[in-house]
N, C-alpha and C positions, 0 to 999 in steps of 0.2 A: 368732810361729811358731818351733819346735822346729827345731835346725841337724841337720841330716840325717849321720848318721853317715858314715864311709867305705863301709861295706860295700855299704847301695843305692846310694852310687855310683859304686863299682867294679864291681859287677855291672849297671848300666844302663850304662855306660859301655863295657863289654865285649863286650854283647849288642848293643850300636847298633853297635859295631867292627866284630862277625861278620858283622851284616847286611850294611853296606853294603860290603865289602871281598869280601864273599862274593857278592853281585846281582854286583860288578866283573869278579869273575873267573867266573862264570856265563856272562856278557852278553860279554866280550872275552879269555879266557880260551880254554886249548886244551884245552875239555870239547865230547866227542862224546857225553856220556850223555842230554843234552836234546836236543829240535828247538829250532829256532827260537820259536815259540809253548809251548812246553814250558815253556822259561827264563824266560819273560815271566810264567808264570802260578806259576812256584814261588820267581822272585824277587821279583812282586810281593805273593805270599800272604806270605812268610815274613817281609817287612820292614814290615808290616800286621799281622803278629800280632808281631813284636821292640816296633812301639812301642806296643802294647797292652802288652806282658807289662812292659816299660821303665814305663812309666804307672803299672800296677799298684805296682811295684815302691819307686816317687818317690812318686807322690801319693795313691792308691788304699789303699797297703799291706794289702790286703786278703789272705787266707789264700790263694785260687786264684794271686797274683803268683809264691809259687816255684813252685810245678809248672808254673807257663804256660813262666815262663824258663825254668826244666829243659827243658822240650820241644822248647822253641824252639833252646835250644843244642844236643839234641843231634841236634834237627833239620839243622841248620847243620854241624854234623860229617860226617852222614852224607849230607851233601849234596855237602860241598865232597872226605872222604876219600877218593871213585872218583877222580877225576878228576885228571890232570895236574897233580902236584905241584910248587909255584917258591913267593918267596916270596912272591908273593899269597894263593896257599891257604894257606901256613905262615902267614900272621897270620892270616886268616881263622878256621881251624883253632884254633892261639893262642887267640885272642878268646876264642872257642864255648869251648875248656878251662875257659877261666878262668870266666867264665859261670857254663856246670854246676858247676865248684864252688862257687861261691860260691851259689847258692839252692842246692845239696843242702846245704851247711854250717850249721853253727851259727851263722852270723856273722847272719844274719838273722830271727832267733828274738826277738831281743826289740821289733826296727823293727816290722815285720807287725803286723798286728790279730790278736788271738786270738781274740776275737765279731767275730761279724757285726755292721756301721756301725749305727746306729737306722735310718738313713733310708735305707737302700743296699739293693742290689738283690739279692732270695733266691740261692740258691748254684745253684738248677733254672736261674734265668735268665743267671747269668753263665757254665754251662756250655752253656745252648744257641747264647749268642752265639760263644762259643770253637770250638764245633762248626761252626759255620754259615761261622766263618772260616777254615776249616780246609780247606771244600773244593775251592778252586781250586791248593791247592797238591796236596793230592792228585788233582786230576783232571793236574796238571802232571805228578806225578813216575810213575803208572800209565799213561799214553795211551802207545800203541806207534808211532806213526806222525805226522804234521802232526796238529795238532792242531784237531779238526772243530768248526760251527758249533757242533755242541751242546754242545759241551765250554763252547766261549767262552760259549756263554750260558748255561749252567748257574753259570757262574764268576761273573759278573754278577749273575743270578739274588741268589745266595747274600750275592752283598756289599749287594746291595741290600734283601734280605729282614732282612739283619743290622743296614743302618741303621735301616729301618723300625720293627723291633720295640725297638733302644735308644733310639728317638723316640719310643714306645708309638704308633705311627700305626695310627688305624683297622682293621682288618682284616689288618693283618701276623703276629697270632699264629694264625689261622685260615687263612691262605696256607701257613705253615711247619707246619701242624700237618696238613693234607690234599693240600699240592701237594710239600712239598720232599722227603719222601721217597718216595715214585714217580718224582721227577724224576731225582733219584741215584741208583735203581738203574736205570732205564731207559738213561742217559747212563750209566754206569757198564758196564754192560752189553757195550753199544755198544762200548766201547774196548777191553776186555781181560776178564781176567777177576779180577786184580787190581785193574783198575777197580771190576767188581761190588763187591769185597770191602770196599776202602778205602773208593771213593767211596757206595757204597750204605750200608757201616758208619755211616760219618759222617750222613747224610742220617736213617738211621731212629733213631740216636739223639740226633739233634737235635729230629728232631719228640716223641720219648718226653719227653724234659725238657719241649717246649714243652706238652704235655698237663700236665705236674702241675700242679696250681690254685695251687701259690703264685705260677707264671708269669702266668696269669692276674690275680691279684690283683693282683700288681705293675705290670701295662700295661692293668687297667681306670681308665679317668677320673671321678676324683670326684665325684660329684655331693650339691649339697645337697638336701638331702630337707627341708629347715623349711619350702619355700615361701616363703622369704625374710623372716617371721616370726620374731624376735627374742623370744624368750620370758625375762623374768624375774621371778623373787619377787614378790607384792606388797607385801611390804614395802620394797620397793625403790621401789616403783614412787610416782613424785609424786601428791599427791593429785587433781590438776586430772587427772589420766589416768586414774584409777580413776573418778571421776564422769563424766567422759563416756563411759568404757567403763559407766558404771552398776553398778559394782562396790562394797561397803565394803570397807576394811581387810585383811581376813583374804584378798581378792579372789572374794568369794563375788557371784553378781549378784543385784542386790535384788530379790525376792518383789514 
């Protein structure tokens, strides 16, 4: 295996910084921009998508890894920026810098994959997963008030529609393709009107990618079609198996 340059891992390493420095001062930290349930649903979305975009960035190196981290950092900026500045947010803050530069830089241009993996999953489906995880943190950061059932279960909803369809399970792309965006913009709705926008945003362009048929193709299950029938050449084939299939040679059946 290939030794892994500095740059993915100064940029995973900076990204994982923001996150958890940044959930710390969220969670016990003198910010009044979140509720209670607010905080819980945009530090747990954002440190759920830090070790997705961190994943990408290590092992994945797939093309989507810098924009995920770009997002993610400058998500984490504008997260931590409002808020009661010490030195918790200053490294937090830190971190996220350092982050964003590094996946907007050149320094990771030649680690990343330029194609798409042979065996790896279309770009329709690694955006509609990115989507799907997206929207507990924006149901977190639009809700104007304690944060209501349907929020939480919409949150749930989303993380669990998200595992479902990167497990290609049954009937998860058919859930997210007629349930999840009516579900977001109705709970969206519901909260604000920045809700509608964000959270509904998210919802109906998660189901648009899960409609295009490469998403499909990618989380239908294989099946063999021979019938379990092993077809080869006759000339391959030993002679004792040709005469009791009653075959000659060329595996034509005898007249």
């Amino acid at each position: 295996m290939a030794s892994v340059p500095p740059a993915p891992i100064v940029v995973a390493a900076s990204l994982t910084t923001a996150s958890i420095v940044g959930a710390l001062h969220l969670a016990f930290g003198d910010s009044d921009n979140f509720s209670g349930g607010a905080t819980a649903l945009v530090a747990t979305g954002m440190i759920v998508l830090a070790l997705v975009a961190v994943s990408g960035v290590l092992l994945a190196r797939g093309r989507w890894a810098q924009p995920t981290a770009a997002v993610v950092a400058i998500g984490w900026i504008a997260i931590v920026a409002p808020t009661a500045l010490d030195w918790v947010s200053g490294l937090a803050l830190t971190a996220a810098a350092v982050a964003l530069a590094g996946s907007i830089g050149p320094w990771l241009r030649r680690w990343v994959r330029h194609r798409p993996a042979a065996q790896g999953p279309p770009p329709a489906a690694v955006a509609a997963l990115l989507l799907l995880l997206s929207v507990p943190v924006a149901v977190g950061v639009t809700v104007t008030d304690a944060v209501p059932w349907q929020a939480w279960a919409l949150a749930a909803w989303s993380l669990t529609v998200t595992l479902a369809l990167a497990r290609a399970i049954p009937g998860a792309l058919i859930a997210i393709r007629l349930l999840h965006a009516p579900a977001c913009v109705i709970v969206g709705a519901s909260m604000s009107v920045a809700g509608l926008i964000l959270v509904g945003g998210l919802g109906v362009a998660a189901a648009a990618f899960a409609w295009r048929r490469e998403v499909a193709v990618a989380v239908a299950p294989v099946h063999d079609r021979s019938g379990g029938v092993l077809r080869i050449p006759p000339e391959l084939a030993p002679p004792e198996v040709l005469d009791v299939a009653g075959a000659d040679e060329s595996g034509q059946r005898h007249q």
